[in-house]
PDB file of N, CA, C and O in Angstrom, chain B, residues numbered from 101:
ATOM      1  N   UNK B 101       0.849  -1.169   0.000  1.00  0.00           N
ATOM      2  CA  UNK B 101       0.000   0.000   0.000  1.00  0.00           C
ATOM      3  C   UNK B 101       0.891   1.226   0.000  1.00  0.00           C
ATOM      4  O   UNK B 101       1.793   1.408   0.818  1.00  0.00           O
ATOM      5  N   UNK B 102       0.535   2.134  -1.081  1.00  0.00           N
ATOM      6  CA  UNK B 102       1.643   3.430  -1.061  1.00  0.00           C
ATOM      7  C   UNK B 102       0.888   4.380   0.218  1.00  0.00           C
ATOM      8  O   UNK B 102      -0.126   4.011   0.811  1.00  0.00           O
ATOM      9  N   UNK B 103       1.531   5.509   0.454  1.00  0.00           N
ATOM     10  CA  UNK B 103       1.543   6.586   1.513  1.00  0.00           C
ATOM     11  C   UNK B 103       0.348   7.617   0.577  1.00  0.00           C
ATOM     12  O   UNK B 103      -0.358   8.388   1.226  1.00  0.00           O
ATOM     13  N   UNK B 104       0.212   7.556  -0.852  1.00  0.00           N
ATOM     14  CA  UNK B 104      -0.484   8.003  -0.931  1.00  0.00           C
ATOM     15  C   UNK B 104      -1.999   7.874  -0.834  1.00  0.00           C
ATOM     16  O   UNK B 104      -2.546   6.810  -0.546  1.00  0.00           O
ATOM     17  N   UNK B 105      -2.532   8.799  -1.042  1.00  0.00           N
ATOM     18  CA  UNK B 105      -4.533   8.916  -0.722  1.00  0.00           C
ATOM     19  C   UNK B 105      -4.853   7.718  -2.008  1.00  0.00           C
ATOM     20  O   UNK B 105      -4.003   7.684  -2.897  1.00  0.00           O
ATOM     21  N   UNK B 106      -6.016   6.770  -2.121  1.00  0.00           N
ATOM     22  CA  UNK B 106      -6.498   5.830  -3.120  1.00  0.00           C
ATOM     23  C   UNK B 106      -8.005   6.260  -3.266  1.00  0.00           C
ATOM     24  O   UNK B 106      -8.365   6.783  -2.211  1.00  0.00           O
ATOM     25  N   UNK B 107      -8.967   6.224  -4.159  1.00  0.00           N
ATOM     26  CA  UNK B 107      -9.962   6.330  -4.018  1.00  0.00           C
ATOM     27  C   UNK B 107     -10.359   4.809  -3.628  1.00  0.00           C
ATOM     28  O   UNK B 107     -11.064   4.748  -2.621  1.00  0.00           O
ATOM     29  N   UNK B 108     -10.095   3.789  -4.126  1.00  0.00           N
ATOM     30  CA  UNK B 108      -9.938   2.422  -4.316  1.00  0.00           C
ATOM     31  C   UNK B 108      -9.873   2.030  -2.747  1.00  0.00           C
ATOM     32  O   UNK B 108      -8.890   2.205  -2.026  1.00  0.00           O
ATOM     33  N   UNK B 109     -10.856   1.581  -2.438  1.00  0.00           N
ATOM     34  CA  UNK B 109     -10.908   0.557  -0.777  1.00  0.00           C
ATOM     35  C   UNK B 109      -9.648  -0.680  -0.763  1.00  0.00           C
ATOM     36  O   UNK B 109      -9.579  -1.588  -1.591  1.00  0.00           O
ATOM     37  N   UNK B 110      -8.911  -0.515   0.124  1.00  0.00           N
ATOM     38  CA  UNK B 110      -7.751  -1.616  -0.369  1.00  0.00           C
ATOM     39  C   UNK B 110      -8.481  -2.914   0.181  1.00  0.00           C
ATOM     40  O   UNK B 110      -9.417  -2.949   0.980  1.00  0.00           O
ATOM     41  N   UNK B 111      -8.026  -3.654  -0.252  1.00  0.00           N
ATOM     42  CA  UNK B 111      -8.008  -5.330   0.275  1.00  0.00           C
ATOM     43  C   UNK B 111      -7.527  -5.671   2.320  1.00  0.00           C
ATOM     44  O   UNK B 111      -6.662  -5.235   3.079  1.00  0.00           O
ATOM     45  N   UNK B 112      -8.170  -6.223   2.388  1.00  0.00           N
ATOM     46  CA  UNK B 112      -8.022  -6.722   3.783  1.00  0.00           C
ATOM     47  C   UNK B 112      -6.431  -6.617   3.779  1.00  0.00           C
ATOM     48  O   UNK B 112      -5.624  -5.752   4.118  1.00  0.00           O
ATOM     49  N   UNK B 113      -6.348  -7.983   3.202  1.00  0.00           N
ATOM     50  CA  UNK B 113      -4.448  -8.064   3.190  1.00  0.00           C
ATOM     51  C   UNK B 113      -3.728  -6.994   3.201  1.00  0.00           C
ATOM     52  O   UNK B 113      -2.676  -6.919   3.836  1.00  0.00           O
ATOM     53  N   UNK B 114      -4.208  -6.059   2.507  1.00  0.00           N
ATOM     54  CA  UNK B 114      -3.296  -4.855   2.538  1.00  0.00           C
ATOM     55  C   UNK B 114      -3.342  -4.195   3.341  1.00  0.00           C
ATOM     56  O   UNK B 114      -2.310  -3.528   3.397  1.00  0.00           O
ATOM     57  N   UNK B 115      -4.420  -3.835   4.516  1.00  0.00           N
ATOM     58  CA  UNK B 115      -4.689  -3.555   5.531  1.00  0.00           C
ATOM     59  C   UNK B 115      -4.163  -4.199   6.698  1.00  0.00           C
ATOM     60  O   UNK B 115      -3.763  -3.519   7.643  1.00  0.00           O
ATOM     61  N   UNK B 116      -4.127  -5.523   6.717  1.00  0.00           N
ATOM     62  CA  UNK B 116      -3.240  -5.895   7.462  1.00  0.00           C
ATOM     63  C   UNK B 116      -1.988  -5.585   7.411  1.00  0.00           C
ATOM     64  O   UNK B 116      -1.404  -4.973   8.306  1.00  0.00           O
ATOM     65  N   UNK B 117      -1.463  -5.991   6.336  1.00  0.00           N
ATOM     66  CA  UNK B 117       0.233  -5.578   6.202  1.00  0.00           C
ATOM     67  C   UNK B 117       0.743  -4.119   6.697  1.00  0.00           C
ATOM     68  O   UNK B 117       1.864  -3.866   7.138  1.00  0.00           O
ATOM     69  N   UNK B 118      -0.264  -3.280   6.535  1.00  0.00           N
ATOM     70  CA  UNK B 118       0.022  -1.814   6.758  1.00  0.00           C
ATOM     71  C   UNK B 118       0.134  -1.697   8.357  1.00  0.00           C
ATOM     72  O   UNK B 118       1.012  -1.141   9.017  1.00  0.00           O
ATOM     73  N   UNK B 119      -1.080  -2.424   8.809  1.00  0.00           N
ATOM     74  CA  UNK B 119      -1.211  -2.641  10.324  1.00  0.00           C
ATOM     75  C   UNK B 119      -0.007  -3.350  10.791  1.00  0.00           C
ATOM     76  O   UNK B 119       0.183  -3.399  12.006  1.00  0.00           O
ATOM     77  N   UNK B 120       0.749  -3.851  10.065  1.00  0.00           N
ATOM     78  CA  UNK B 120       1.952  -4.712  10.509  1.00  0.00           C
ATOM     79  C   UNK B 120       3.408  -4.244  10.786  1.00  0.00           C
ATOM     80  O   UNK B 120       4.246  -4.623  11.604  1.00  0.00           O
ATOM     81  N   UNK B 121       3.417  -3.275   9.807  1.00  0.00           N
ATOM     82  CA  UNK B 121       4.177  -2.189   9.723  1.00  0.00           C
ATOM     83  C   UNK B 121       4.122  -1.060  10.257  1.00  0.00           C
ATOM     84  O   UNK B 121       5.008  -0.216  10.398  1.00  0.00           O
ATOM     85  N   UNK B 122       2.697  -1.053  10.656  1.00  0.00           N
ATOM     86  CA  UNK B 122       2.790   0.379  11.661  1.00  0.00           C
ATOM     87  C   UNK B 122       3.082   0.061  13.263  1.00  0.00           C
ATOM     88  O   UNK B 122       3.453   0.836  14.145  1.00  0.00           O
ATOM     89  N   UNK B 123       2.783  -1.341  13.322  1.00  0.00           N
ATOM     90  CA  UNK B 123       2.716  -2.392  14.829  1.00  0.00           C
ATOM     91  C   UNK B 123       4.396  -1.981  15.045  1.00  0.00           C
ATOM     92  O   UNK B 123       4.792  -1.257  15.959  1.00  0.00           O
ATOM     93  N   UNK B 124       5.382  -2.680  13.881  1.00  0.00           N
ATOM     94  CA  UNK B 124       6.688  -3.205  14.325  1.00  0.00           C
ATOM     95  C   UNK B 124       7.354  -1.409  14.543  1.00  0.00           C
ATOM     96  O   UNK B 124       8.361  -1.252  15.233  1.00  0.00           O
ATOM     97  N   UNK B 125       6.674  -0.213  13.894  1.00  0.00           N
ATOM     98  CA  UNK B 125       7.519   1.193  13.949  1.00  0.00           C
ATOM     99  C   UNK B 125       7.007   1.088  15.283  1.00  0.00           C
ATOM    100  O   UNK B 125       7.927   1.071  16.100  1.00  0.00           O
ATOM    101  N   UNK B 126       5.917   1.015  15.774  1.00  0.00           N
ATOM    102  CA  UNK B 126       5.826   1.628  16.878  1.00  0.00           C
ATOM    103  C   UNK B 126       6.017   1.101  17.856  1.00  0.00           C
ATOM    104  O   UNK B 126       5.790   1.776  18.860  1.00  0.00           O
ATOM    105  N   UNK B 127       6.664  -0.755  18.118  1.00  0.00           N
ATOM    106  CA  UNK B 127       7.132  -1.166  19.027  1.00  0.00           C
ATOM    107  C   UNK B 127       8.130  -0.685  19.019  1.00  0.00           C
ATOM    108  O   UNK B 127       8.368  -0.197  20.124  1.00  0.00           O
ATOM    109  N   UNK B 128       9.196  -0.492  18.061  1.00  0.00           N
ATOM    110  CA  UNK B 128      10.535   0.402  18.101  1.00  0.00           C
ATOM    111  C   UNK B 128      10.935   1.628  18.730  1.00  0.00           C
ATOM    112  O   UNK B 128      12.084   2.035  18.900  1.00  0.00           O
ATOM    113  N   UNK B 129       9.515   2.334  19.158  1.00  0.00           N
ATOM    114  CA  UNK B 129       9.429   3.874  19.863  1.00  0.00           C
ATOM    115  C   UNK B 129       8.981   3.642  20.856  1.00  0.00           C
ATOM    116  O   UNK B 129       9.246   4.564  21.627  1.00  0.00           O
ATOM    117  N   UNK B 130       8.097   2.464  21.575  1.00  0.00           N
ATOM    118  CA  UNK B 130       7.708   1.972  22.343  1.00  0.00           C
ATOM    119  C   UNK B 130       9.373   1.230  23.384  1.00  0.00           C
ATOM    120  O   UNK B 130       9.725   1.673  24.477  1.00  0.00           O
ATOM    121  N   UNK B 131       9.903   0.375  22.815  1.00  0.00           N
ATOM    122  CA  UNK B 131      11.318   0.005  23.681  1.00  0.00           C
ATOM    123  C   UNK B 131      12.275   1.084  23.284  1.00  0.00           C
ATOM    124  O   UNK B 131      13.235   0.895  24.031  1.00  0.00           O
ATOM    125  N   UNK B 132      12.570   2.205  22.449  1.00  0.00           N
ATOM    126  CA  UNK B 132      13.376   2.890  22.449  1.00  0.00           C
ATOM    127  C   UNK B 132      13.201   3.879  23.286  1.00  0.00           C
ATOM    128  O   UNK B 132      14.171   4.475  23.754  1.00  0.00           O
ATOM    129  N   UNK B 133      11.743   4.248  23.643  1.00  0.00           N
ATOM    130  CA  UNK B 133      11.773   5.324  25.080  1.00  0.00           C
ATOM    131  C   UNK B 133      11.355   4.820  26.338  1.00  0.00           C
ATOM    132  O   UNK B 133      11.134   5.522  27.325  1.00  0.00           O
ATOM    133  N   UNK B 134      11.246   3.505  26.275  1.00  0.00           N
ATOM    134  CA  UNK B 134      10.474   2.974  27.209  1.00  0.00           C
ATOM    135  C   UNK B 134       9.160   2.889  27.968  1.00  0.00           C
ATOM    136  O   UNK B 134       8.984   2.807  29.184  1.00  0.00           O
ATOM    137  N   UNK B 135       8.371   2.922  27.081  1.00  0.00           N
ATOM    138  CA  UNK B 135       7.051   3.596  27.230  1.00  0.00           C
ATOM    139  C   UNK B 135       6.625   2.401  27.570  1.00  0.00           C
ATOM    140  O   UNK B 135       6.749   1.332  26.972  1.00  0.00           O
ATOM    141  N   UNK B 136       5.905   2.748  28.977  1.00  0.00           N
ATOM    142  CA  UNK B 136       5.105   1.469  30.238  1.00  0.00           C
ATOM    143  C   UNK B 136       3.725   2.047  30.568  1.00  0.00           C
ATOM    144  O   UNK B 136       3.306   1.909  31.717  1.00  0.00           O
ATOM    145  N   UNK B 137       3.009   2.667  29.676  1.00  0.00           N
ATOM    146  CA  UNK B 137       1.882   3.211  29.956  1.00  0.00           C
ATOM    147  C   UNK B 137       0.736   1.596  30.483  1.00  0.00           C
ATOM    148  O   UNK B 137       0.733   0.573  29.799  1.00  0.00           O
ATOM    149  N   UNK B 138       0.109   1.715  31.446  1.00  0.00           N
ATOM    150  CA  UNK B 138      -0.570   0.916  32.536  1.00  0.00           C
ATOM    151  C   UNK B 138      -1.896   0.859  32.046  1.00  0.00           C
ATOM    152  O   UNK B 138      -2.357  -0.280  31.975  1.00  0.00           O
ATOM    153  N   UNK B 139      -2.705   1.882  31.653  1.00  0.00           N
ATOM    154  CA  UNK B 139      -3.940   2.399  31.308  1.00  0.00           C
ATOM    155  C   UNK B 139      -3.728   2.616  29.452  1.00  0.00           C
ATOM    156  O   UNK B 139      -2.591   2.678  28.984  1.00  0.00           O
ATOM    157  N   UNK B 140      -4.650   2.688  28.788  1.00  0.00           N
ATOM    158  CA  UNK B 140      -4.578   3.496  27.433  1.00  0.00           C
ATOM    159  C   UNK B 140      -4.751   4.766  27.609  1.00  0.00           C
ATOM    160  O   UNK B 140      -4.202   5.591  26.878  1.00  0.00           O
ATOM    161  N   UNK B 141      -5.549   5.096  28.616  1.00  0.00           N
ATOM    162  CA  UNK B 141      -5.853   6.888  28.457  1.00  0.00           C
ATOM    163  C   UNK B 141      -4.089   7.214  29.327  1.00  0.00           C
ATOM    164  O   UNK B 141      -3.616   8.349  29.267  1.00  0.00           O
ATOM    165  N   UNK B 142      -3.349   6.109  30.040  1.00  0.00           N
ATOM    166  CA  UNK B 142      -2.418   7.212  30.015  1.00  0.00           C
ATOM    167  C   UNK B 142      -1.006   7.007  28.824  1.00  0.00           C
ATOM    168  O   UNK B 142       0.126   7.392  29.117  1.00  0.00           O
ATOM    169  N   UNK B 143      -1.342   6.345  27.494  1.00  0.00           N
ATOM    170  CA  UNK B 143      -0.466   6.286  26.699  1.00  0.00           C
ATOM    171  C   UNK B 143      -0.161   7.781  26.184  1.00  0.00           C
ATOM    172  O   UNK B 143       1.031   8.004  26.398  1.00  0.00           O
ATOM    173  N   UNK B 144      -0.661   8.660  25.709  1.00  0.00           N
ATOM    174  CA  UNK B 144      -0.274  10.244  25.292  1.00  0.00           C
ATOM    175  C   UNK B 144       0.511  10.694  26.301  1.00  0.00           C
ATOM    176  O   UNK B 144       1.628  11.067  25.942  1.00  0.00           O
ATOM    177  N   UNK B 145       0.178  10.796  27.834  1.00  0.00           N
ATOM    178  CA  UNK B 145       0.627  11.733  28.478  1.00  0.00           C
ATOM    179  C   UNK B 145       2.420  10.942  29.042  1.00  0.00           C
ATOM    180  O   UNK B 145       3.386  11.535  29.522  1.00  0.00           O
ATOM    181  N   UNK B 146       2.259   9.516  28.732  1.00  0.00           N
ATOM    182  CA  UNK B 146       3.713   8.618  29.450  1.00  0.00           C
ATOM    183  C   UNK B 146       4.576   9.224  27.861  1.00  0.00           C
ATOM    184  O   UNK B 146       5.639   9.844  27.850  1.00  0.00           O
ATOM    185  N   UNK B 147       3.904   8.899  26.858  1.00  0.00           N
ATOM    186  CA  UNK B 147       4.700   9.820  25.915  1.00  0.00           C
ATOM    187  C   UNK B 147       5.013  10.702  25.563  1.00  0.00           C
ATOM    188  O   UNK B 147       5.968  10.553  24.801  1.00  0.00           O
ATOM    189  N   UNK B 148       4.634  11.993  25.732  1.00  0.00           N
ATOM    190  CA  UNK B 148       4.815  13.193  25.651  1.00  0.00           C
ATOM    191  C   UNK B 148       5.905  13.196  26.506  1.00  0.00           C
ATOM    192  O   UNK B 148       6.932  13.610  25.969  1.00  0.00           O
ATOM    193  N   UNK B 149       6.038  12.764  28.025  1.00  0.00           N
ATOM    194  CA  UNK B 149       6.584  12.578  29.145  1.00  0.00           C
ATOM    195  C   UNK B 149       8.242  12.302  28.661  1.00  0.00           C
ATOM    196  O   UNK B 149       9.142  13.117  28.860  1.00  0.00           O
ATOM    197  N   UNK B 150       8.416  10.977  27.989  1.00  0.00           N
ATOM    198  CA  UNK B 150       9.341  10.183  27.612  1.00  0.00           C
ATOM    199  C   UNK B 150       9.407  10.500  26.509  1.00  0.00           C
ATOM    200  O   UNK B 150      10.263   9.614  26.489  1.00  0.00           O
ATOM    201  N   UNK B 151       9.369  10.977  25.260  1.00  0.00           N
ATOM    202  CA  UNK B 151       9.941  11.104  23.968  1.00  0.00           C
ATOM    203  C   UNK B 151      10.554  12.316  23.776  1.00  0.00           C
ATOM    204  O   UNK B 151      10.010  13.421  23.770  1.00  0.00           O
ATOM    205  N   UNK B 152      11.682  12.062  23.625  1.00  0.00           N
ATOM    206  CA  UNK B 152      12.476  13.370  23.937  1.00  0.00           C
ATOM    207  C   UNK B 152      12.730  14.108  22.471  1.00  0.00           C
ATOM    208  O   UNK B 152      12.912  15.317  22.328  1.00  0.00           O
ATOM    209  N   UNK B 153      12.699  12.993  21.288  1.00  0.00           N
ATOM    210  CA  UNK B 153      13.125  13.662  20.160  1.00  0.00           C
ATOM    211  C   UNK B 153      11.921  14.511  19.499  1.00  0.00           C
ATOM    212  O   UNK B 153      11.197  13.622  19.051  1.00  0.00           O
ATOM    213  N   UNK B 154      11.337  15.701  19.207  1.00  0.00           N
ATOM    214  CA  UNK B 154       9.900  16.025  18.648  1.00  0.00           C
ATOM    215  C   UNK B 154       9.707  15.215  17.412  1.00  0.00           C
ATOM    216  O   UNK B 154       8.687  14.547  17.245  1.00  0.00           O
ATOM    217  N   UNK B 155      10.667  15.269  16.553  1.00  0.00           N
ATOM    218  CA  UNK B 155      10.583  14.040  15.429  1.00  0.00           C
ATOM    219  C   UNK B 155       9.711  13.034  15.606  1.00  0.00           C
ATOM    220  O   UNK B 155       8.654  12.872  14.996  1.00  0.00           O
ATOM    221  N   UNK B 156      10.344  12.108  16.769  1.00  0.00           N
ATOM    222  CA  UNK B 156       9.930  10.655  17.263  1.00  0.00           C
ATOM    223  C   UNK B 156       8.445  10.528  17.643  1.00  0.00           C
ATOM    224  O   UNK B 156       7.702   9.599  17.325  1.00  0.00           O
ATOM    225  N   UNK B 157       7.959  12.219  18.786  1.00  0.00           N
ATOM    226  CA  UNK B 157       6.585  12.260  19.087  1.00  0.00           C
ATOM    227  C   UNK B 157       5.484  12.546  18.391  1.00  0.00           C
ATOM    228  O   UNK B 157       4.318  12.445  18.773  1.00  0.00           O
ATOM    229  N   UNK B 158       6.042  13.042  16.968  1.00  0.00           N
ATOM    230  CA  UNK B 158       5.280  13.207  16.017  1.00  0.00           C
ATOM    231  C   UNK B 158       4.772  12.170  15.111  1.00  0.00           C
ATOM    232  O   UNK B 158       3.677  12.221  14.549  1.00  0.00           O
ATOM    233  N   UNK B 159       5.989  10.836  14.958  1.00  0.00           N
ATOM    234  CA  UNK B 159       5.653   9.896  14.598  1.00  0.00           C
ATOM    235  C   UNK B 159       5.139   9.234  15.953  1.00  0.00           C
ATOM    236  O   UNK B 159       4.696   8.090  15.840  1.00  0.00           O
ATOM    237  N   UNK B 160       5.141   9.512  16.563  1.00  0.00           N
ATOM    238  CA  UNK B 160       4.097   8.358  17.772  1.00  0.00           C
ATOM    239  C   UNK B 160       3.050   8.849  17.392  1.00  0.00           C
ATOM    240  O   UNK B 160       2.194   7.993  17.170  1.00  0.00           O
ATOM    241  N   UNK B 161       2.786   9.710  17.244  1.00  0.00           N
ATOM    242  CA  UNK B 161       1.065  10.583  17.154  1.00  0.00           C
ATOM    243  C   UNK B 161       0.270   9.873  15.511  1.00  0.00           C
ATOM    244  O   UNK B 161      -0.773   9.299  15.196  1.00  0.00           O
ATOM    245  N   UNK B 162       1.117  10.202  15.058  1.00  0.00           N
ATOM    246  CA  UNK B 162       1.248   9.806  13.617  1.00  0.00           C
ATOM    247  C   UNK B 162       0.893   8.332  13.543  1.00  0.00           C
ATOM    248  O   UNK B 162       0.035   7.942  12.751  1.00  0.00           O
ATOM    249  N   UNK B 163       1.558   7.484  14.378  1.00  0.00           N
ATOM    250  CA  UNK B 163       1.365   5.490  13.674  1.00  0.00           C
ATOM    251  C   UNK B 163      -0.026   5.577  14.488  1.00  0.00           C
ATOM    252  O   UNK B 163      -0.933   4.974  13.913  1.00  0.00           O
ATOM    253  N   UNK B 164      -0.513   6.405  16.112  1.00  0.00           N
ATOM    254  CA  UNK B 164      -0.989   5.995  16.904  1.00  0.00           C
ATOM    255  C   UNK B 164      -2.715   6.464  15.953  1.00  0.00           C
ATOM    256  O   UNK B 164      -3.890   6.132  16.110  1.00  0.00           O
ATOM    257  N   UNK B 165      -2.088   7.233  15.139  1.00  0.00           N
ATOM    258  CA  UNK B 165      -3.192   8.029  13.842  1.00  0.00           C
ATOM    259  C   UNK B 165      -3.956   6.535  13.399  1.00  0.00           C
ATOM    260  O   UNK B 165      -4.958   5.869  13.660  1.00  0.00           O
ATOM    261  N   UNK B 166      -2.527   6.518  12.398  1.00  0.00           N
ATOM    262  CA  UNK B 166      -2.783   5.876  11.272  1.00  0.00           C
ATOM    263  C   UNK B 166      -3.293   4.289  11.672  1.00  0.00           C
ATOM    264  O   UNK B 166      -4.052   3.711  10.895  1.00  0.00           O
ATOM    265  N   UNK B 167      -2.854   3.654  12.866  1.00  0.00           N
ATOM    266  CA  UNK B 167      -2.999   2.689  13.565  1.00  0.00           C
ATOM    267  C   UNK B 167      -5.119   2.665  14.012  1.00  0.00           C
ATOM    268  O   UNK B 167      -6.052   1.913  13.732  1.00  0.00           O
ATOM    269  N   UNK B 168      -5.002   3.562  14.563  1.00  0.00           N
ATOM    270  CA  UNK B 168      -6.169   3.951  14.406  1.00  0.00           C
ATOM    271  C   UNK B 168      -7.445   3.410  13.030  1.00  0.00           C
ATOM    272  O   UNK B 168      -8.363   2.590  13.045  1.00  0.00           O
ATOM    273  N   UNK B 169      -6.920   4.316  11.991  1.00  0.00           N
ATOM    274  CA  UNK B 169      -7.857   4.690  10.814  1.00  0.00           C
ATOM    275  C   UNK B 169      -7.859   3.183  10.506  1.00  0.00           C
ATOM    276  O   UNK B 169      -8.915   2.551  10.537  1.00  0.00           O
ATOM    277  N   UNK B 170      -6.415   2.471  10.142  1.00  0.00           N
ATOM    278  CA  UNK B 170      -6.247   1.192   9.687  1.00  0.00           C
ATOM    279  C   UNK B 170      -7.094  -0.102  10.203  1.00  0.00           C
ATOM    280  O   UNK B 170      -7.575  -0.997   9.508  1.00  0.00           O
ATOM    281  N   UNK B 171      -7.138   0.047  11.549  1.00  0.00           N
ATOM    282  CA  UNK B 171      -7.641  -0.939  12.372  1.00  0.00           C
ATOM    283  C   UNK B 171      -9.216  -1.001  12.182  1.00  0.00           C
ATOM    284  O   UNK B 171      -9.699  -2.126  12.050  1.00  0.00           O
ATOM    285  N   UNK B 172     -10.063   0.095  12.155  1.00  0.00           N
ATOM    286  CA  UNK B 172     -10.968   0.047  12.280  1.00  0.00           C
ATOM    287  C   UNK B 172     -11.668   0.273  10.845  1.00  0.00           C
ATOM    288  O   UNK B 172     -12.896   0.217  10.921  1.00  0.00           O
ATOM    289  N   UNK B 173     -11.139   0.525   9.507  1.00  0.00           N
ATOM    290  CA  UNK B 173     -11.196  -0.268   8.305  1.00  0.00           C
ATOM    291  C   UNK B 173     -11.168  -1.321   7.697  1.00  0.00           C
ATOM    292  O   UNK B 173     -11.856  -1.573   6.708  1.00  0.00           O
ATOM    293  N   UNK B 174      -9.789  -2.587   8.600  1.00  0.00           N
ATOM    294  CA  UNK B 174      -9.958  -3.789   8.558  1.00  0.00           C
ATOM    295  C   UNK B 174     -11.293  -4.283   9.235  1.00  0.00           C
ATOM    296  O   UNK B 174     -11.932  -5.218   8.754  1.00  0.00           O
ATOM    297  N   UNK B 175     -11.654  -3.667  10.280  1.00  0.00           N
ATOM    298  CA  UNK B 175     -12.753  -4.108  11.451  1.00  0.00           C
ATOM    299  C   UNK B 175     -14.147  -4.128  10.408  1.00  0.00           C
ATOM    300  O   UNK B 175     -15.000  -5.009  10.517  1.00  0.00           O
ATOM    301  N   UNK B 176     -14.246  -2.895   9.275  1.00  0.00           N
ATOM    302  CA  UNK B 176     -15.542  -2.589   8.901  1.00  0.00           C
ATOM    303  C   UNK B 176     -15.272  -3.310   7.717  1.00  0.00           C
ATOM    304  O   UNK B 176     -16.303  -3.743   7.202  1.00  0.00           O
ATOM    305  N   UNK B 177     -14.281  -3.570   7.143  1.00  0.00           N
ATOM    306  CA  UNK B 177     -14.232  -4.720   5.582  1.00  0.00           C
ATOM    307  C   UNK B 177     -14.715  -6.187   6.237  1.00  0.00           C
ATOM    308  O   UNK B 177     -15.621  -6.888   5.787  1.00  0.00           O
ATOM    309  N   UNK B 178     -14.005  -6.437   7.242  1.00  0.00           N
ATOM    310  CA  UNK B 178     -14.697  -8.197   7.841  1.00  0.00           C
ATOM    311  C   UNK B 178     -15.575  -7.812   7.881  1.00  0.00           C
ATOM    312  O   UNK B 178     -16.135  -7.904   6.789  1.00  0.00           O
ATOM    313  N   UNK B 179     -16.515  -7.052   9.079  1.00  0.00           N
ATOM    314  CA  UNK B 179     -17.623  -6.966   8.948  1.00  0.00           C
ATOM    315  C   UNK B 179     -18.672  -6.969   7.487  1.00  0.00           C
ATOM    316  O   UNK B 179     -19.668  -7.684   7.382  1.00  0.00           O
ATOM    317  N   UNK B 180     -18.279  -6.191   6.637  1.00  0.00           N
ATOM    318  CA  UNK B 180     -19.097  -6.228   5.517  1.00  0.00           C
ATOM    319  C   UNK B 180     -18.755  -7.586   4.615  1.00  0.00           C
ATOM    320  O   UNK B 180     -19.481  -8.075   3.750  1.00  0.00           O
ATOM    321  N   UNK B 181     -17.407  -8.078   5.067  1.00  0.00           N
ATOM    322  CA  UNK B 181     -17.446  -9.275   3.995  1.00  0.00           C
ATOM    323  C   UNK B 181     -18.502 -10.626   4.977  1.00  0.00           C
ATOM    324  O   UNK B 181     -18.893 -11.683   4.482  1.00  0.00           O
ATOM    325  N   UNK B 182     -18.695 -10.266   6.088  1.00  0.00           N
ATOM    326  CA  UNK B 182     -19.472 -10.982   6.827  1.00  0.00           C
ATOM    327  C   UNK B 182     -20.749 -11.326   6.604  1.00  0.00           C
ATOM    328  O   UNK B 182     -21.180 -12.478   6.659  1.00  0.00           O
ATOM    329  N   UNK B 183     -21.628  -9.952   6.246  1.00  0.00           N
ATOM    330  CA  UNK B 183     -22.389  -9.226   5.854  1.00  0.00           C
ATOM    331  C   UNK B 183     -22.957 -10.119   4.334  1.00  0.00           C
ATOM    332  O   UNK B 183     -23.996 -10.712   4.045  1.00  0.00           O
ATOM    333  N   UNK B 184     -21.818  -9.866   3.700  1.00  0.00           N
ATOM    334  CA  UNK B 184     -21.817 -10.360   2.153  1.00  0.00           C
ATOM    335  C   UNK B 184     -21.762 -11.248   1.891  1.00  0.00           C
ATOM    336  O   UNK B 184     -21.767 -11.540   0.695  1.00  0.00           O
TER     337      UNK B 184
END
């Protein structure tokens, strides 16, 4: 899947893979600052806390985005292939 916008709904698979790749960047920022957030509502604030590079917190914000949009596109394609 490119970085760019598609009008085209991608394929599950490709949704996964993207999800796979956004999983392994962000375990990498996850053991590189050590981020032990306990709760989800306190994952933003243990990071902001701990990411020292603005670069790095921008891509945390960024996979924690895109991680987001991705996940719950795969969630609504099963569903509709369920559906179908």
């Amino acid at each position: 899947m490119s970085d760019t916008p598609s009008s085209a709904f991608p394929e599950l698979s490709e949704l996964q893979a993207h999800l796979e790749r956004i999983s392994q960047e962000m375990i990498g920022l996850i053991r590189a600052y050590d981020l032990d957030a306990t709760s989800p509502f306190d994952v933003l604030p243990v990071a902001r806390e701990k990411i020292t590079k603005p670069d790095d917190y921008v891509r945390f914000l960024e996979l924690s985005l895109e991680g987001r949009i991705y996940g719950e596109a795969a969630a609504a394609l099963m569903e509709a292939q369920k559906a179908g």
